[in-house]
Each structure stands twice: as structure tokens, then as C-alpha cells.
C-alpha positions as CSV (number, residue, x, y, z in Angstrom):
1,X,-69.2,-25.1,-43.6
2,X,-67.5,-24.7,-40.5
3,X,-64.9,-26.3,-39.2
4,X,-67.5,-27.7,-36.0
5,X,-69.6,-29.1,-38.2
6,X,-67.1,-30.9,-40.6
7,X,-66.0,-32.5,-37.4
8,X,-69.5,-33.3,-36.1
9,X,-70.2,-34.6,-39.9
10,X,-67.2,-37.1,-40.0
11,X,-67.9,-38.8,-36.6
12,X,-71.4,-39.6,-37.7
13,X,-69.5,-41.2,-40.5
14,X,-67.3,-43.0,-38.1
15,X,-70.4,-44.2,-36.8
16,X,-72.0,-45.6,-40.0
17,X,-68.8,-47.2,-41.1
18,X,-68.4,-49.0,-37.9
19,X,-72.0,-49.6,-38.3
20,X,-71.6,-51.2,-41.5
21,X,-68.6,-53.1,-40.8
22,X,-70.5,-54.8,-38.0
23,X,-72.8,-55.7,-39.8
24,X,-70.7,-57.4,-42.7
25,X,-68.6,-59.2,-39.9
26,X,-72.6,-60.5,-38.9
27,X,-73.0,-61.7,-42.6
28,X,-70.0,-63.4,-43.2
29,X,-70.5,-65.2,-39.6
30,X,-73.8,-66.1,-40.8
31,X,-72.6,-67.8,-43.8
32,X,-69.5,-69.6,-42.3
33,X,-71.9,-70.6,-40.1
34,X,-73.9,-73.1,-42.3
């Protein structure tokens, strides 16, 4: 692996995490909600 693609790898992880956090924040919203 190259160093480029390493770097190209862990923002697309970046992205998912985010993804994911947004997504438990949405959850947790939901629930305090009721």
C-alpha cells in the first residue's frame, strides 16, 4: 500500500465515523425525545 492510498483510506474512515456518530446522536435524540 502506498502512502496515498493509506491517506485516501483513513478519511473515508473519518467519514463513516462521523457518519455514525450522527447517527447515534439521532438515536439518543429520538429516545429523549419520548
Amino acid at each position: 500500500m502506498r502512502v496515498r492510498d493509506v491517506a485516501i483510506s483513513s478519511s473515508q474512515l473519518n467519514d463513516l465515523n462521523q457518519q455514525r456518530a450522527l447517527q447515534q446522536l439521532k438515536v439518543t435524540a429520538a429516545q429523549t425525545t419520548r
